[in-house]
GURO-958727 format. One record per residue (C-alpha): residue number from 1; residue in three letters; x, y, z. Coordinates in nm, 2 decimals. Layout:
BEGIN
+-----+------+--------+--------+--------+
: seq : type :      X :      Y :      Z :
+-----+------+--------+--------+--------+
: NUM :  ALA :      X :      Y :      Z :
...
+-----+------+--------+--------+--------+
REM end
This chain:
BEGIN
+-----+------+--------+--------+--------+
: seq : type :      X :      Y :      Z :
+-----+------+--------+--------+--------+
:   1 :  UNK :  41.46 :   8.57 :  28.78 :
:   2 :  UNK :  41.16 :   8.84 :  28.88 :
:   3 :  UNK :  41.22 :   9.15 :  28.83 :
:   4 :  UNK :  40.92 :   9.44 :  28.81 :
:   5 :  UNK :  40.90 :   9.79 :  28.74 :
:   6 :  UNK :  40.64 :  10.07 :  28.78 :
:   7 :  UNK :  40.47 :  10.24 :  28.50 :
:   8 :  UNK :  40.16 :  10.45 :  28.40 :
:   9 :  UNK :  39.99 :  10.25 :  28.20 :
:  10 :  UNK :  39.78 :  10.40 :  27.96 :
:  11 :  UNK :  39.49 :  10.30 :  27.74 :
:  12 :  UNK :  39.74 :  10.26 :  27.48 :
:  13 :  UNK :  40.03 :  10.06 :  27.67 :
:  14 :  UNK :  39.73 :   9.88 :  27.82 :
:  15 :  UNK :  39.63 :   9.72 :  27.46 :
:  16 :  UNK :  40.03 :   9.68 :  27.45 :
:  17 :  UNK :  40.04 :   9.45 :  27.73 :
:  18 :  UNK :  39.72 :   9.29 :  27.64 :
:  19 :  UNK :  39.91 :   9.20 :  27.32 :
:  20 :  UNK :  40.14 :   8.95 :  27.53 :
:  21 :  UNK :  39.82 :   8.75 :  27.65 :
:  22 :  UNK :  39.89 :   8.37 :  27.66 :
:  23 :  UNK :  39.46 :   8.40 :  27.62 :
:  24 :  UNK :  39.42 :   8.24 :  27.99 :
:  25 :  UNK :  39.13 :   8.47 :  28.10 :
:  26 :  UNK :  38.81 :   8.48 :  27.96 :
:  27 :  UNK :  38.68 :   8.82 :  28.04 :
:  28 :  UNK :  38.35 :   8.84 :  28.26 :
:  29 :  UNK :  38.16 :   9.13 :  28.15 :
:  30 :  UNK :  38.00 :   9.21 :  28.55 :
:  31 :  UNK :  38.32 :   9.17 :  28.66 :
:  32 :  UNK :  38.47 :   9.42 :  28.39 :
:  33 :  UNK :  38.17 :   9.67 :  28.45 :
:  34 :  UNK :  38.27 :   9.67 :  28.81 :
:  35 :  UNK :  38.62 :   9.75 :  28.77 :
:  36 :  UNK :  38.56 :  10.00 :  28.55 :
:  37 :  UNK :  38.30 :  10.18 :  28.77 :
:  38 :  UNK :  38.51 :  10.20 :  29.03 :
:  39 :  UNK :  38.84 :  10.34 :  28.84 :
:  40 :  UNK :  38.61 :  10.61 :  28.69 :
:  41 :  UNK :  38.48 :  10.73 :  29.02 :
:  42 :  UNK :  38.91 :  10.77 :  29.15 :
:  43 :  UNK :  38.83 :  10.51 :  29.41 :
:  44 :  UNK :  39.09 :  10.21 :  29.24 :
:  45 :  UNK :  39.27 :  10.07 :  29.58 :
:  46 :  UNK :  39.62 :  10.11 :  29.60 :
:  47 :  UNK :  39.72 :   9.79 :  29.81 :
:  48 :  UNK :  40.01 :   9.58 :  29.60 :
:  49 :  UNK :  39.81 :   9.29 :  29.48 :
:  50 :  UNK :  39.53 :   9.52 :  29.33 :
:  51 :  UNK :  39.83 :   9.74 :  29.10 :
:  52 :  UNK :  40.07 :   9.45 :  29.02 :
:  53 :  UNK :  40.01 :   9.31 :  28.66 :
:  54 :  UNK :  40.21 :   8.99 :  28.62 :
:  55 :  UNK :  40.36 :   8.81 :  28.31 :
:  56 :  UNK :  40.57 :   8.47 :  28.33 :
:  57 :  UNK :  40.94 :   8.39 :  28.22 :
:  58 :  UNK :  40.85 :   8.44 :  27.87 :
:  59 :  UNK :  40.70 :   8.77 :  27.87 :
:  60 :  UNK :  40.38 :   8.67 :  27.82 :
:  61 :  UNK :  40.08 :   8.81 :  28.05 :
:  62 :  UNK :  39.99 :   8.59 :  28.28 :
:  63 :  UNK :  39.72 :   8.80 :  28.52 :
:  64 :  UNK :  39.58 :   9.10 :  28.50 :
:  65 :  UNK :  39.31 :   9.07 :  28.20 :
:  66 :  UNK :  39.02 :   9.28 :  28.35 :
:  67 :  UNK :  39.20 :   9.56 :  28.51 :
:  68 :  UNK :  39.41 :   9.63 :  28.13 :
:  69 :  UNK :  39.08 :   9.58 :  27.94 :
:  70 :  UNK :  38.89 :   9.82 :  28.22 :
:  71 :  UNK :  39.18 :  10.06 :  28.19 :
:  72 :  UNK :  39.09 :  10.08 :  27.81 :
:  73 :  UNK :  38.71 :  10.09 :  27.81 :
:  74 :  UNK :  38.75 :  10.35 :  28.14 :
:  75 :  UNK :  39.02 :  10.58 :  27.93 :
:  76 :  UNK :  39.22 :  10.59 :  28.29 :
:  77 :  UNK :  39.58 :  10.57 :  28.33 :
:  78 :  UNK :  39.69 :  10.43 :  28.67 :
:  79 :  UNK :  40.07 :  10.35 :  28.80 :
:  80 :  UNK :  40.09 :  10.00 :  28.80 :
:  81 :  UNK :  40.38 :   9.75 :  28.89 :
:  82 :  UNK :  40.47 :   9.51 :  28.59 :
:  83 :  UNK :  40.63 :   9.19 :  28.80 :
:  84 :  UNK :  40.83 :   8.98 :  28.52 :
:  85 :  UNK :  40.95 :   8.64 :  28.55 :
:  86 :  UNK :  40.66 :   8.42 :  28.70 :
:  87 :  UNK :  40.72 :   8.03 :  28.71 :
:  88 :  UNK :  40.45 :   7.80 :  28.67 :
:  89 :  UNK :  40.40 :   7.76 :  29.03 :
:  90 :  UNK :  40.38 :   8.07 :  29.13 :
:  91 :  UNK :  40.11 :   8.19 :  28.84 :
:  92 :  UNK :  39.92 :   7.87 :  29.06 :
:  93 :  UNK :  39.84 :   8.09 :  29.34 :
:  94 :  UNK :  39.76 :   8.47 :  29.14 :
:  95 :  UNK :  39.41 :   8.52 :  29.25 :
:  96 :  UNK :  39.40 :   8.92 :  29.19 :
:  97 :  UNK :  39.05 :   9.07 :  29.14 :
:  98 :  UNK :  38.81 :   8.74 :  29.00 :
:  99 :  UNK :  38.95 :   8.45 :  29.12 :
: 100 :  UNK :  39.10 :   8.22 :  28.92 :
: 101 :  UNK :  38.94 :   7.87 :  28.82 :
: 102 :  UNK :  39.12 :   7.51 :  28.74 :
: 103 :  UNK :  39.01 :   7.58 :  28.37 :
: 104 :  UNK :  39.24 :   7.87 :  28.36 :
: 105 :  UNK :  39.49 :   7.78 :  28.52 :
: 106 :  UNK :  39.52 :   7.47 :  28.24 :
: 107 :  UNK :  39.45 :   7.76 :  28.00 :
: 108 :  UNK :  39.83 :   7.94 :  28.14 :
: 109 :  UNK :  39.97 :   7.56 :  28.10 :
: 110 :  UNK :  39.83 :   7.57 :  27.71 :
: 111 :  UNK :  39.61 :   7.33 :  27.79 :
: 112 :  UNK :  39.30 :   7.33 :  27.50 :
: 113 :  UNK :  38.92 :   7.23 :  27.61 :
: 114 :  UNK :  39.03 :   7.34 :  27.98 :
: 115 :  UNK :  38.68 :   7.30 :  28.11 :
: 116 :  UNK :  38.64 :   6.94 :  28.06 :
: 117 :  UNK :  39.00 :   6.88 :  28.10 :
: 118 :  UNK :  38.93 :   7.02 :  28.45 :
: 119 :  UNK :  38.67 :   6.81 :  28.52 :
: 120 :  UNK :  38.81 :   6.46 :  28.41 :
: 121 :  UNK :  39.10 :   6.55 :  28.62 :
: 122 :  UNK :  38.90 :   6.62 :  28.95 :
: 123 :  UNK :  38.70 :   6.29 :  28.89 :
: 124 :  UNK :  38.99 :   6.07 :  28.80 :
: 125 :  UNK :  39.09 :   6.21 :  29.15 :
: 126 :  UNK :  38.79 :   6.18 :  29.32 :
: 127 :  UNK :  38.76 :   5.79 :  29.23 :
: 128 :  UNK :  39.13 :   5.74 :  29.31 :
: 129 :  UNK :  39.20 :   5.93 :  29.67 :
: 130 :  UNK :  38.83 :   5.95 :  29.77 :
: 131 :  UNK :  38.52 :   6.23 :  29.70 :
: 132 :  UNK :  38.66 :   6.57 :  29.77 :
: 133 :  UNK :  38.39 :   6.94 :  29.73 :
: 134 :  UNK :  38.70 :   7.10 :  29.59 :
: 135 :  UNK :  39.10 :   7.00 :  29.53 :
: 136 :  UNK :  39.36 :   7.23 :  29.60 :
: 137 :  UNK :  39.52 :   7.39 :  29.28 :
: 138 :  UNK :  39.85 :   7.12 :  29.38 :
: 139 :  UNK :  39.60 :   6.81 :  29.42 :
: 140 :  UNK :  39.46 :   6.92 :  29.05 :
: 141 :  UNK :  39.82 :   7.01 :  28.87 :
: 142 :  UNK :  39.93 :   6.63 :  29.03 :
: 143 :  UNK :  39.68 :   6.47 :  28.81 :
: 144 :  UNK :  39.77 :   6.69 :  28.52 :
: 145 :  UNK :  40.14 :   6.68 :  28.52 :
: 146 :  UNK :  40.11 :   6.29 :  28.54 :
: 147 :  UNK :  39.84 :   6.22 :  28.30 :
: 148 :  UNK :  39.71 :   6.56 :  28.13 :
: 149 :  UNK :  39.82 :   6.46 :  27.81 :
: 150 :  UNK :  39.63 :   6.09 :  27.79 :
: 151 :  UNK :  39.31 :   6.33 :  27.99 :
: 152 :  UNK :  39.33 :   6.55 :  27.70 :
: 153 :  UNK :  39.29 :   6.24 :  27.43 :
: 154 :  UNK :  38.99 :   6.10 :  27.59 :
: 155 :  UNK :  38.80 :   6.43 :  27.52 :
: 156 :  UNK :  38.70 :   6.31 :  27.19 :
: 157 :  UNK :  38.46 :   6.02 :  27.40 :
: 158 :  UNK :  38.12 :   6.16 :  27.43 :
: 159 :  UNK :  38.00 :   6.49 :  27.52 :
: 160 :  UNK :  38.07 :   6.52 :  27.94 :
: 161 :  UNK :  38.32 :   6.42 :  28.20 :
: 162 :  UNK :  38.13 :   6.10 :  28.33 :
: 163 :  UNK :  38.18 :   5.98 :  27.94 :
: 164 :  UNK :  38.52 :   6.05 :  27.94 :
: 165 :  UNK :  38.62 :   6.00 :  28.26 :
: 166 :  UNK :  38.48 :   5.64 :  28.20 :
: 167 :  UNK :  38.62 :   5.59 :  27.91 :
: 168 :  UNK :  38.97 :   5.65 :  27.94 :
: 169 :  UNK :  38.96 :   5.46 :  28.24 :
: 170 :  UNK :  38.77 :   5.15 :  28.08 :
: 171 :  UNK :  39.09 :   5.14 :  27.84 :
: 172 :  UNK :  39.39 :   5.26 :  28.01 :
: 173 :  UNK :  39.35 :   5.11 :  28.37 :
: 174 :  UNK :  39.09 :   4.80 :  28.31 :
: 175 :  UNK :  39.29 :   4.74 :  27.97 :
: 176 :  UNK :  38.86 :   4.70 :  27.79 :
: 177 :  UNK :  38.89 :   4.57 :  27.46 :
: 178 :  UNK :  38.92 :   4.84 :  27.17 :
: 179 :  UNK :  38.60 :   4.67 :  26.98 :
: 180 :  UNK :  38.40 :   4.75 :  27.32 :
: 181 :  UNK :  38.50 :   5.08 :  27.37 :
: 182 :  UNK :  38.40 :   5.14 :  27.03 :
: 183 :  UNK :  38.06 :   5.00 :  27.10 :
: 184 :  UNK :  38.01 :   5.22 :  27.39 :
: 185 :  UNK :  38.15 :   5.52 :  27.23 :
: 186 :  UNK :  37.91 :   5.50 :  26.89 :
: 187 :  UNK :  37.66 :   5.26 :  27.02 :
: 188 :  UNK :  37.71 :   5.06 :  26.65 :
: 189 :  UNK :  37.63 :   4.69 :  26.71 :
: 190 :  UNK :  37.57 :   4.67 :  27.05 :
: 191 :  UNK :  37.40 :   4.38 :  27.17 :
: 192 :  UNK :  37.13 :   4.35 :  27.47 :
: 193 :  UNK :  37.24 :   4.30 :  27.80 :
: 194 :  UNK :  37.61 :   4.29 :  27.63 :
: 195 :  UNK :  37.91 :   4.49 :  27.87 :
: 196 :  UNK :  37.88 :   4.77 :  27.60 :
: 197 :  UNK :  37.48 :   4.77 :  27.65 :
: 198 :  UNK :  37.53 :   4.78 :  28.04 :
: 199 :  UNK :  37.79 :   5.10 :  28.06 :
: 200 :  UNK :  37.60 :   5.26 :  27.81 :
: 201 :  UNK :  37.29 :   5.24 :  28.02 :
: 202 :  UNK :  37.51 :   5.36 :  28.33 :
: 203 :  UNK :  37.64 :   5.65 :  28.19 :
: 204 :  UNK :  37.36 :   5.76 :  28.01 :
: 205 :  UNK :  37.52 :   5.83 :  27.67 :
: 206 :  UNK :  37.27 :   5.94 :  27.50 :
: 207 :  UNK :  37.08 :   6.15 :  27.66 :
: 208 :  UNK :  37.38 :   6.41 :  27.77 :
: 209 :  UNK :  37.22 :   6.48 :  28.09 :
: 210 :  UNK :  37.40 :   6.72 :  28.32 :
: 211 :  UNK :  37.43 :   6.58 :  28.69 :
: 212 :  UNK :  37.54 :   6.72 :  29.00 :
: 213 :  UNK :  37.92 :   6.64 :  29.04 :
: 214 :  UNK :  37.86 :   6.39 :  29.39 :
: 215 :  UNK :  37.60 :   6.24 :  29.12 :
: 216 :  UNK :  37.85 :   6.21 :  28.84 :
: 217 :  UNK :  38.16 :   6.04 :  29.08 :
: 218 :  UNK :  37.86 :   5.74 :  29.15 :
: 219 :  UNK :  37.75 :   5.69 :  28.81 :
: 220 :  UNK :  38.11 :   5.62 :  28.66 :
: 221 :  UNK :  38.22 :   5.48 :  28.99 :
: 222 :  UNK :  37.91 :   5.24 :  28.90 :
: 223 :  UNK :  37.97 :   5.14 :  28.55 :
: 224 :  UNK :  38.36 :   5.10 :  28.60 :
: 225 :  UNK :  38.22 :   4.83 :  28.86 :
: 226 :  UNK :  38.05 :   4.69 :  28.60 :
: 227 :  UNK :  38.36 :   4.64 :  28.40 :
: 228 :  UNK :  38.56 :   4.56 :  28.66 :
: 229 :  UNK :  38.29 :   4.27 :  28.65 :
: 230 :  UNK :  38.33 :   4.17 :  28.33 :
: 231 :  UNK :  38.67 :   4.17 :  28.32 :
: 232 :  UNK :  38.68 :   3.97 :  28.60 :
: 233 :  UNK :  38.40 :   3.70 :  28.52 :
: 234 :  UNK :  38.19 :   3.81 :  28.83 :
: 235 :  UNK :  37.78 :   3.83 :  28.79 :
: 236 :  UNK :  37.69 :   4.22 :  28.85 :
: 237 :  UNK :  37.51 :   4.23 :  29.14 :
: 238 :  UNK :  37.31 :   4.50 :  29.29 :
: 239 :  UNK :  37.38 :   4.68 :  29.50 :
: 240 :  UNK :  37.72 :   4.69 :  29.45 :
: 241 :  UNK :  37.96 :   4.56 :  29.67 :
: 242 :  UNK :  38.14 :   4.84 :  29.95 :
: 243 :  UNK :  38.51 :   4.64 :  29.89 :
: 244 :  UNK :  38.48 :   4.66 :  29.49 :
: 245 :  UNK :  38.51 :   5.09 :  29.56 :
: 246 :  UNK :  38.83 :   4.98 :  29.72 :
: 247 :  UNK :  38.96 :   4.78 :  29.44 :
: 248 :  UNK :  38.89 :   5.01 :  29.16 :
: 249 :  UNK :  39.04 :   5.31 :  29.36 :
: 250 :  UNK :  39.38 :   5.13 :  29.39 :
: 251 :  UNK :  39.37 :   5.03 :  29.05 :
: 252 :  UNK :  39.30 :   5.38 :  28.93 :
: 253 :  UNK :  39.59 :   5.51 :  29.22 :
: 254 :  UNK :  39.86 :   5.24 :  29.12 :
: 255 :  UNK :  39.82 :   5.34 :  28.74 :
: 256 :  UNK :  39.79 :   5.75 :  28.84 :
: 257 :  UNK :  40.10 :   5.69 :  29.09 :
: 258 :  UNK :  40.33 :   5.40 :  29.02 :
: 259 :  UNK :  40.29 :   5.33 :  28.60 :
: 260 :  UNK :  40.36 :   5.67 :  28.45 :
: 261 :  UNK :  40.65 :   5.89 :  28.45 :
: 262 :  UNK :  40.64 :   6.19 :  28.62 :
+-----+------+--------+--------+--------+
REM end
């Protein structure tokens, strides 16, 4: 049940509250220098959303990060509401002051490595429903609640989200032998021109380049072609073939929808 009350919180009851942090918010130092600028010159707003500080069923604070630390480095007390009680879905949708990304909201769900978490989820998405610019905080906490935990497992592949995303993918959904993964993982006795040899190339495992996120959804939709290839004794042609996107997104959707319990 919510329930909230109105204080002045002072410097001192602001480090209080601070205490309670679940550690969700990293804190942007422009963003904090603008807060606190704007509470030492008397002009804080007074609308509701700008004076409510929020902490879910547990206690703990779940938003509100900058406006406590800028009430400490400002020395300012203000009245502020304190609205206990926040589910999980509703701390979805807080956007007071900087707005909040996927990696935090993973962070309030005690997700760890929330970044790449966050970006394995919206590609394991992307190559399931279709390319999207941005998911909805619903489409992204589907993915998670149904396969966070297996996500979260697969960050120990490589060093970015087309490696992982790949992957996990290559062993969960296209069931790739363990002694291949581990060949493209480590790159330890991989022969030329082998499967291992070919998604290495693909995803470029190496050299840890940083692509554009359209440019990433291609190059793991690309080399899980190529092991959907393998696995199925086809010749990998170039380019690839329009109805082989098709296939690999319902295989990726059946196990995401149908083979995992919710």
């Amino acid at each position: 049940m919510k329930t909230t009350e109105t204080k002045l919180v002072t410097p001192v009851l602001a480090e209080e509250l601070l205490q309670s942090s679940r550690g969700n918010r990293k804190i942007k130092a422009s963003h904090l220098k603008n807060m606190v600028k704007v509470m030492l010159a008397g002009e804080w707003p007074e609308n509701i959303q700008s004076n409510t500080i929020s902490f879910d069923s547990r206690g703990r604070l779940a938003d509100g990060h900058h406006r406590l630390n800028a009430i400490i480095k400002s020395g300012v007390t203000l009245l502020l509401n304190l609205e206990y009680g926040l589910s999980d879905h509703d701390i979805k949708f807080l956007d007071c002051g900087k707005s909040r990304s996927y990696a935090d909201y993973l962070t309030l769900k005690g997700r760890q490595q929330t970044r790449s978490m966050a970006a394995v989820i919206k590609m394991v998405h992307d190559l399931a429903y279709g390319y999207e610019e941005k998911l909805t905080m619903d489409e992204m906490d589907y993915v998670d609640r149904r396969i966070g935990n297996i996500i979260h497992e697969s960050l120990k592949y490589g060093n970015n989200s087309v490696i992982q995303t790949t992957v996990m993918l290559a062993r969960e959904v296209f069931s790739l032998e363990s002694s291949v993964i581990t060949q493209i993982v480590t790159g330890y006795n991989v022969e030329k021109f082998s499967i291992a040899d070919i998604v290495r190339g693909k995803i470029h495992i190496d050299g840890g380049a940083i692509w554009a996120i359209t440019k990433r959804y291609l190059i793991c939709l690309d080399a899980l072609d190529r092991i959907h290839r393998y696995k199925n004794n086809e010749p990998f042609v170039k380019p690839r073939k329009e109805d082989n996107t098709e296939k690999i997104s319902t295989m990726i959707k059946t196990w995401l929808e149908n083979e995992l319990p919710f």
